[in-house]
Backbone as a printed PyTorch tensor [residue, N CA C, xyz], in Angstrom:
tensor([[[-17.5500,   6.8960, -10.5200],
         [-16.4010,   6.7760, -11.3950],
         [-16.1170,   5.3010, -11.6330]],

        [[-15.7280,   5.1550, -12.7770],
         [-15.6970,   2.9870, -13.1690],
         [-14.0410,   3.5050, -13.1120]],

        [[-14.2430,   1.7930, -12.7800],
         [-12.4570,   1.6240, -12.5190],
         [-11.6900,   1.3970, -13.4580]],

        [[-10.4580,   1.6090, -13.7010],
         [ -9.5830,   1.6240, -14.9320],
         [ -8.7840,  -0.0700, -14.4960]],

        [[ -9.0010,  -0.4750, -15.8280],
         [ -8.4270,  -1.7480, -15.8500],
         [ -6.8740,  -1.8700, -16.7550]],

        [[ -6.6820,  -0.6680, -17.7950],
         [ -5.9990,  -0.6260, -18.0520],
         [ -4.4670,  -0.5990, -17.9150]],

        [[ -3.0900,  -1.4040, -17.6260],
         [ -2.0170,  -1.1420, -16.5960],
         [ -1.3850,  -0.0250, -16.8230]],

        [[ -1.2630,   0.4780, -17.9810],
         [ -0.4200,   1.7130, -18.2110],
         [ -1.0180,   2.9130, -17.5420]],

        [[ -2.9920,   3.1970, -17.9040],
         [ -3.1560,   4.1170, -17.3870],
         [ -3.3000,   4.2220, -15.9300]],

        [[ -3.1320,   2.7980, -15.3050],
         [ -3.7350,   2.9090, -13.8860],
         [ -1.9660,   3.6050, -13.3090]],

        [[ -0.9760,   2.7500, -13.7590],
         [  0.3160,   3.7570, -13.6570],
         [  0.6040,   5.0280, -13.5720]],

        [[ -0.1000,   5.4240, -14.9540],
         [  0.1050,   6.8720, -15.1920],
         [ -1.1670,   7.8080, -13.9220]],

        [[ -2.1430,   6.9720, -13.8950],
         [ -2.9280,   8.0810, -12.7330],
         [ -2.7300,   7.4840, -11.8100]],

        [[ -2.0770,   6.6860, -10.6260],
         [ -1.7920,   6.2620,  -9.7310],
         [ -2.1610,   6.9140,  -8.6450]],

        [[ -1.1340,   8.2640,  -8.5310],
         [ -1.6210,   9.4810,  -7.5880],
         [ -0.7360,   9.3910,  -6.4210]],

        [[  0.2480,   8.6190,  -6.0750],
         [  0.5950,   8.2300,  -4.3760],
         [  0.2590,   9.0700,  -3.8530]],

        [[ -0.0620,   9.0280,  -2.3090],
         [ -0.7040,   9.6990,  -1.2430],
         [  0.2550,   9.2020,  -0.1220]],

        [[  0.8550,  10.0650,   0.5400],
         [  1.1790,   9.4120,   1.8680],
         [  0.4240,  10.0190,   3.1220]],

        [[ -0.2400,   8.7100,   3.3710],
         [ -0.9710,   8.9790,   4.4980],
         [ -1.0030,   9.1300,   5.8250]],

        [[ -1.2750,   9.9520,   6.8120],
         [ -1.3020,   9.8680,   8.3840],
         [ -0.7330,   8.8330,   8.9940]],

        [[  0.0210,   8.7520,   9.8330],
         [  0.2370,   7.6680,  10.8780],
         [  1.1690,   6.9150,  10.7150]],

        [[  1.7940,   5.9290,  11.3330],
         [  2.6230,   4.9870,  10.9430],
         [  1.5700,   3.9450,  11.9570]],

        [[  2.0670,   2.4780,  10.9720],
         [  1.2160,   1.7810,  11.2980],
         [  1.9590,  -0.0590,  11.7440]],

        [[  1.5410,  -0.6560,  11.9220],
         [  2.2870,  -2.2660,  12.0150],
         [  1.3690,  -3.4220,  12.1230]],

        [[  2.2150,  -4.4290,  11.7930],
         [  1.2170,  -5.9250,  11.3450],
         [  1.3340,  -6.9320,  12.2510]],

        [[  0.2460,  -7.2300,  13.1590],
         [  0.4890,  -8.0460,  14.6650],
         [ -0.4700,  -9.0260,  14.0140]],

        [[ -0.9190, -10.1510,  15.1070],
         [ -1.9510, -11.0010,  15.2480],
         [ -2.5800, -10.2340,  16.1530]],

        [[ -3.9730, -10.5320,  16.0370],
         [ -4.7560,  -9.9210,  16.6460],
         [ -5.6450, -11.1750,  17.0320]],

        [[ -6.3530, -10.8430,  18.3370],
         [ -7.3460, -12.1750,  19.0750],
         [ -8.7080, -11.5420,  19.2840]],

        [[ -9.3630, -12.2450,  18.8530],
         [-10.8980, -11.4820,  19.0210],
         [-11.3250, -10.3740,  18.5970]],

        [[-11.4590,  -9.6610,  18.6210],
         [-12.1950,  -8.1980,  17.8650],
         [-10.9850,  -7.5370,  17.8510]],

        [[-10.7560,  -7.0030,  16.3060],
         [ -9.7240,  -6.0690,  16.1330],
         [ -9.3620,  -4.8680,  17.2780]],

        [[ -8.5320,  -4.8290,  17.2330],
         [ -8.1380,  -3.4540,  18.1110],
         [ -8.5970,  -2.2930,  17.5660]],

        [[ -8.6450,  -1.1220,  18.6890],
         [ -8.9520,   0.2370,  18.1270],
         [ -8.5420,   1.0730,  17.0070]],

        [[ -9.0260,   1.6890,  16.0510],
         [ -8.2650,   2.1860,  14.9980],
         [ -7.6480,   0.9980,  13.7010]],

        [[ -7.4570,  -0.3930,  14.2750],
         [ -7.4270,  -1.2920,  13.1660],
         [ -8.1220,  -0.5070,  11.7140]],

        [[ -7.1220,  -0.8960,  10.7220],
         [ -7.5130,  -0.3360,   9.0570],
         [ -7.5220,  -1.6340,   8.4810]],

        [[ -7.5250,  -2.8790,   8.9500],
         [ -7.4090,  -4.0660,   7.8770],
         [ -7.5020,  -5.3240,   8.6550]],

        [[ -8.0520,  -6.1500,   8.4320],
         [ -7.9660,  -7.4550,   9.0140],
         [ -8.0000,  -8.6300,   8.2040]],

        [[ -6.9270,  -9.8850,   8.3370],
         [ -7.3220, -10.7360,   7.6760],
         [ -7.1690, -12.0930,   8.1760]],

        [[ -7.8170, -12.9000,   7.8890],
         [ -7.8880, -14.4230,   8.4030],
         [ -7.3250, -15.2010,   8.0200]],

        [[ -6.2340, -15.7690,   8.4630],
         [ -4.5640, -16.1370,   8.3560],
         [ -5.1650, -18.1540,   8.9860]],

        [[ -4.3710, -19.1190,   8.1180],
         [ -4.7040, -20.6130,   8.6100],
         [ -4.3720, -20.3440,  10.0790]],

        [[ -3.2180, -19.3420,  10.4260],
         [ -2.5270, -19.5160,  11.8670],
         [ -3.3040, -18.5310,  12.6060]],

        [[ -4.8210, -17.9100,  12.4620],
         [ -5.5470, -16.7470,  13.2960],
         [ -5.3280, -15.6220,  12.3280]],

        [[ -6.3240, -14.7670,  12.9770],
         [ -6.5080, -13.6940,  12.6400],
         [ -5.3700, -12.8540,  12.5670]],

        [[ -5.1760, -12.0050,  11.8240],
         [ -3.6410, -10.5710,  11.6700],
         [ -4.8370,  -9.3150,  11.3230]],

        [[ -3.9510,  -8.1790,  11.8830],
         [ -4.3710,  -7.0020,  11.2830],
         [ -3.6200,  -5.6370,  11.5560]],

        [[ -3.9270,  -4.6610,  10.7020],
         [ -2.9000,  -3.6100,  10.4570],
         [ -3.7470,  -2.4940,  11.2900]],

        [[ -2.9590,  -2.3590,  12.5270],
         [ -3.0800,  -1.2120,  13.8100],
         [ -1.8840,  -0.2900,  13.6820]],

        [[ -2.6260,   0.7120,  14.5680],
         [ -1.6940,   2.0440,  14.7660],
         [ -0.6480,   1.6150,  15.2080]],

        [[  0.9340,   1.9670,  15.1700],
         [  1.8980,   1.3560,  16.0520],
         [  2.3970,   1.8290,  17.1860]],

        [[  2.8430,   0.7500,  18.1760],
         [  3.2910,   1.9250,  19.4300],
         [  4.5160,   1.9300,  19.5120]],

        [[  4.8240,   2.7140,  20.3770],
         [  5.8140,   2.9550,  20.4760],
         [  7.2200,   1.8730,  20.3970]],

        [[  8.0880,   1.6400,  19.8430],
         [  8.7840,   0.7850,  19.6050],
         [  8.6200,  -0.4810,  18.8780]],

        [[  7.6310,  -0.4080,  18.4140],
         [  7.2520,  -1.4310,  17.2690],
         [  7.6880,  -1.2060,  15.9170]],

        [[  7.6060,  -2.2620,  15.1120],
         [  8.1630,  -2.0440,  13.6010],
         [  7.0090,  -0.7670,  13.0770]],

        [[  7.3880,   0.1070,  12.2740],
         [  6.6010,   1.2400,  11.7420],
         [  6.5340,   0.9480,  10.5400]],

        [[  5.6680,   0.9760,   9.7920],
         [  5.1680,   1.2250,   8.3460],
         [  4.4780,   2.5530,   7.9540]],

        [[  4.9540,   3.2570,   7.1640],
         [  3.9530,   4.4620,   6.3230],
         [  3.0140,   3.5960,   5.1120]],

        [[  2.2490,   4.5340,   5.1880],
         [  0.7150,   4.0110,   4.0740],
         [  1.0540,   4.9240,   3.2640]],

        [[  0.9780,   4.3430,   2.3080],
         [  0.7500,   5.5620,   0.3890],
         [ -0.4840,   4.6600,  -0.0480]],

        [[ -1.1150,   5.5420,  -0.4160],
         [ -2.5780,   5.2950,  -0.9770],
         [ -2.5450,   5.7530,  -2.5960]],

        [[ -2.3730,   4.8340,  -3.2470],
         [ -2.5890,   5.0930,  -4.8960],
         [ -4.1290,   5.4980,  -4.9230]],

        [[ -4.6190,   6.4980,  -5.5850],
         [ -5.5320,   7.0740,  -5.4570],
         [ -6.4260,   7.1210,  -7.1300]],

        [[ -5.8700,   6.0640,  -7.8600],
         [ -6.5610,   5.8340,  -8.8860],
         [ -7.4540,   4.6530,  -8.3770]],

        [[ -8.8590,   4.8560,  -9.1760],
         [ -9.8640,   3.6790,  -9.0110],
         [ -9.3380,   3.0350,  -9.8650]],

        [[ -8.5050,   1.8400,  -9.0280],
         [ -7.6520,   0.3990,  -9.9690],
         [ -9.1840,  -0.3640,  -9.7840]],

        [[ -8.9510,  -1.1740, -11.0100],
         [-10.1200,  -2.2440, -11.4990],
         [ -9.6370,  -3.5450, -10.6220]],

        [[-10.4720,  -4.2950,  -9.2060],
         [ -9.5840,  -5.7750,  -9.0480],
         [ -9.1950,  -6.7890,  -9.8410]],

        [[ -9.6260,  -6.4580, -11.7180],
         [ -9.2220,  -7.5360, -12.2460],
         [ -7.8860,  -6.4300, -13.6210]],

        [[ -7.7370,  -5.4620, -13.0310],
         [ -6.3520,  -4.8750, -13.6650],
         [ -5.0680,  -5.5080, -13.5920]],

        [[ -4.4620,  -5.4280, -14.5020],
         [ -3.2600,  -6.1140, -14.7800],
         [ -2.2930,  -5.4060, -14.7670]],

        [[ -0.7840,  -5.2260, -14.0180],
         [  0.1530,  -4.3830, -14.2440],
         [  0.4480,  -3.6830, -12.7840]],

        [[ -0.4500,  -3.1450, -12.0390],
         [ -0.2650,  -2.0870, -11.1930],
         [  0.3830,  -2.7330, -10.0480]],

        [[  0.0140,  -3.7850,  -9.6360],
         [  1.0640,  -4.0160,  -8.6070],
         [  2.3570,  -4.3170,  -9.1650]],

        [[  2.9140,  -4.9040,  -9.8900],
         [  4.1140,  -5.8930, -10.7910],
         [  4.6480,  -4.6860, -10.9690]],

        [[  4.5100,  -3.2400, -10.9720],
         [  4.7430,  -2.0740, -11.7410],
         [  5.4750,  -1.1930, -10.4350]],

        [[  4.6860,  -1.3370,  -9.2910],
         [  5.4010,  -0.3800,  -8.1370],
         [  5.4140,  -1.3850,  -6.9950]],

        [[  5.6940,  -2.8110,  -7.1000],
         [  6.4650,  -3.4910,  -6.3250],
         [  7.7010,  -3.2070,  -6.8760]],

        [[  7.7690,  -3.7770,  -8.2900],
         [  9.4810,  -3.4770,  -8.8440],
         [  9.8340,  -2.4020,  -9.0250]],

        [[  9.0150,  -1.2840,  -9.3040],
         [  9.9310,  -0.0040,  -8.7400],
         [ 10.4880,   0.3470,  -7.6680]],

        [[  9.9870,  -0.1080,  -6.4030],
         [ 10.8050,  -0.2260,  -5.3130],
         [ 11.4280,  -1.0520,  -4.9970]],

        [[ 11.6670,  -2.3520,  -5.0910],
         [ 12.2630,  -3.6340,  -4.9920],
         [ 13.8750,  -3.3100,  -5.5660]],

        [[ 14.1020,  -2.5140,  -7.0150],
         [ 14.7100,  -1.7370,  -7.8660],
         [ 15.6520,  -0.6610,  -6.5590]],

        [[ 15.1910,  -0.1860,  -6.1380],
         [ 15.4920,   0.9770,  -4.7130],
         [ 15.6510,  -0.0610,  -3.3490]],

        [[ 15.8380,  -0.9030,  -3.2090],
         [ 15.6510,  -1.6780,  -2.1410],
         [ 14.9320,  -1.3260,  -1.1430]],

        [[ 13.4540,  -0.6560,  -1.5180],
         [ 12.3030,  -0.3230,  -0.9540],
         [ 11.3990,  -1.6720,  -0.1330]],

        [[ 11.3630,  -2.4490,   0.3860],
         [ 10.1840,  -3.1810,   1.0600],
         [  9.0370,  -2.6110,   0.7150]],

        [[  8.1800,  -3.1220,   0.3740],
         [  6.5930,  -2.8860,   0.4050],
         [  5.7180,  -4.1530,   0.3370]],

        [[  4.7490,  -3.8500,   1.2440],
         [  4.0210,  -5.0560,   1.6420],
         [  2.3000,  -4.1150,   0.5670]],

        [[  1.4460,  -5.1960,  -0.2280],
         [ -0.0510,  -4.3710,  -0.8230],
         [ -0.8750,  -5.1290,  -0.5210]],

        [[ -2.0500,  -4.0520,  -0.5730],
         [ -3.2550,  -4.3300,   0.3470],
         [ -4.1450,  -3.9550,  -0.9550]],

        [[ -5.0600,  -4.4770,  -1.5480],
         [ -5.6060,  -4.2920,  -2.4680],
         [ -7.0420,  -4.5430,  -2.0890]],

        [[ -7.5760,  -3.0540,  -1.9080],
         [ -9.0370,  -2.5600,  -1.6290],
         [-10.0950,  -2.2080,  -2.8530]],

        [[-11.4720,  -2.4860,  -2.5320],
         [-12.6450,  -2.3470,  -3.6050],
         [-11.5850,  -1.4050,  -4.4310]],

        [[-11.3210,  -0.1400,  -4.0240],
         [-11.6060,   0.9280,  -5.3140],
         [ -9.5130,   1.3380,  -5.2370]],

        [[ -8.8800,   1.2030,  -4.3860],
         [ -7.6520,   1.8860,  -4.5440],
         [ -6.9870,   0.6150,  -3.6640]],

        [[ -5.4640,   0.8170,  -4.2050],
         [ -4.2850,  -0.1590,  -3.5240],
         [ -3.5260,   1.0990,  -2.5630]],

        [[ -2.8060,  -0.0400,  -1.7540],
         [ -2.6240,   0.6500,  -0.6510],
         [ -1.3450,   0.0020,  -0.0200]],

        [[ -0.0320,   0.7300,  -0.0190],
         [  1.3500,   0.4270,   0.3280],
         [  1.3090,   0.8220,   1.4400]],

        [[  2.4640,  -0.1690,   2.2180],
         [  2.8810,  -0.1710,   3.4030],
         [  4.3140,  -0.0650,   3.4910]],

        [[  5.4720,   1.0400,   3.4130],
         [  6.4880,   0.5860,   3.5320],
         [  7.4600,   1.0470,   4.9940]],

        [[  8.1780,   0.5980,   5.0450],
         [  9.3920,   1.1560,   6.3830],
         [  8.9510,   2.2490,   6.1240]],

        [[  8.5740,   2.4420,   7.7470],
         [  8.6360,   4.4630,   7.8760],
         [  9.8880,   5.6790,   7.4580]],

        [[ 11.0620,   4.7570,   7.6280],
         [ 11.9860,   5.1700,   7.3500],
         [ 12.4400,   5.8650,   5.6310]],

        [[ 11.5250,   4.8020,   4.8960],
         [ 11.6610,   4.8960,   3.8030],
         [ 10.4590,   5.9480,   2.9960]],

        [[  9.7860,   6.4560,   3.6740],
         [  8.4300,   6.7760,   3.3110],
         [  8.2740,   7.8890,   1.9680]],

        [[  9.5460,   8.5640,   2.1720],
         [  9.9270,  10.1630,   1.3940],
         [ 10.2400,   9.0480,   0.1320]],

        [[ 11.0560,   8.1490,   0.2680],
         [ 12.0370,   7.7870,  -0.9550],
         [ 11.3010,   7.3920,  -1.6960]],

        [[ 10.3700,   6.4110,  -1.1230],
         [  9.2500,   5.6780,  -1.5220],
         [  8.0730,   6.3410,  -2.5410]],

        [[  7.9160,   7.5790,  -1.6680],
         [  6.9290,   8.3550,  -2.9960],
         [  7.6760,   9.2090,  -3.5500]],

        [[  8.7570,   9.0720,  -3.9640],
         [  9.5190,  10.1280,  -4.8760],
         [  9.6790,   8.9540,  -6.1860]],

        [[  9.6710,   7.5770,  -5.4940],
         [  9.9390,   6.5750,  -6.6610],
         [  8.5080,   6.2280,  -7.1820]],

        [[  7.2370,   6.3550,  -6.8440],
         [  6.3490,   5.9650,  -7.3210],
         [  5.7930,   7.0170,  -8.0970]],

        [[  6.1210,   8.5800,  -7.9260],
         [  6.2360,   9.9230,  -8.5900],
         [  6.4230,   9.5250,  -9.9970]],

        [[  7.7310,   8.8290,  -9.6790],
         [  8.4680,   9.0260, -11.0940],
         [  8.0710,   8.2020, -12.1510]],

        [[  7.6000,   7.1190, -11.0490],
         [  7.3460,   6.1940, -12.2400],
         [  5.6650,   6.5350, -12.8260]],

        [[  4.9370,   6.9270, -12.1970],
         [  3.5840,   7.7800, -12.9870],
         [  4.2070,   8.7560, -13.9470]],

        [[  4.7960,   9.5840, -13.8240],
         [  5.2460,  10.3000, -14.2280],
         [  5.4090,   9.7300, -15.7380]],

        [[  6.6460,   8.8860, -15.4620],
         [  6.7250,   7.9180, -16.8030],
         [  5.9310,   7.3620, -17.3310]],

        [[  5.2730,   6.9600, -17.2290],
         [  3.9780,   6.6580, -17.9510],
         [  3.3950,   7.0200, -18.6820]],

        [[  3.2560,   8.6710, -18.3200],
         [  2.4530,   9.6870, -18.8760],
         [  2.3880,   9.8230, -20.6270]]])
């Protein structure tokens, strides 16, 4: 499947997914930890996004499930400010074929009811 570069349609097929787990953003030293989904190389060391334990900050994952193009225009600018709008936090992770939100666990329901809508709108 080729990736859509287009911003409206990558909007309109977006797809949110909320995914398994709650998760959180540490520094990490030497080889990622177990289950690590992301790592990146920070001037101040390595960071990466692990399972969380118990009493740590929690994040839920929504997985936009359209193949976004990395040189598409719109899709983040589009459901950062739809939640920003909701006083949603979201931190994006922008992978080969799909983007990938991180927000307060707390927020996780609200979060894909607002990214719903706004595909929705699009349509």
């Amino acid at each position: 499947m080729s990736a859509v570069r287009d911003g409206a349609a990558m909007i309109a097929g977006m797809a949110p997914e909320r995914r398994p787990g709650a998760w959180t953003f540490a520094a990490c030293e030497g080889t990622p930890p177990a289950g690590a989904i992301a790592t990146f190389c920070e001037v101040e060391g390595w960071s990466c996004i692990r399972p969380a334990a118990e009493g740590e900050e929690a994040f839920a994952l929504i997985s936009l499930r359209v193949h976004s193009a990395l040189d598409g225009v719109g899709l983040t600018a589009a459901v950062s400010g739809a939640l920003a709008r909701e006083g949603i936090a979201c931190n994006v992770v922008a992978a080969l074929r799909h983007d990938h939100l991180f927000v307060p666990e707390a927020d996780d329901a609200r979060a894909l009811a607002v990214l719903e809508r706004l595909s929705e709108g699009s349509r």
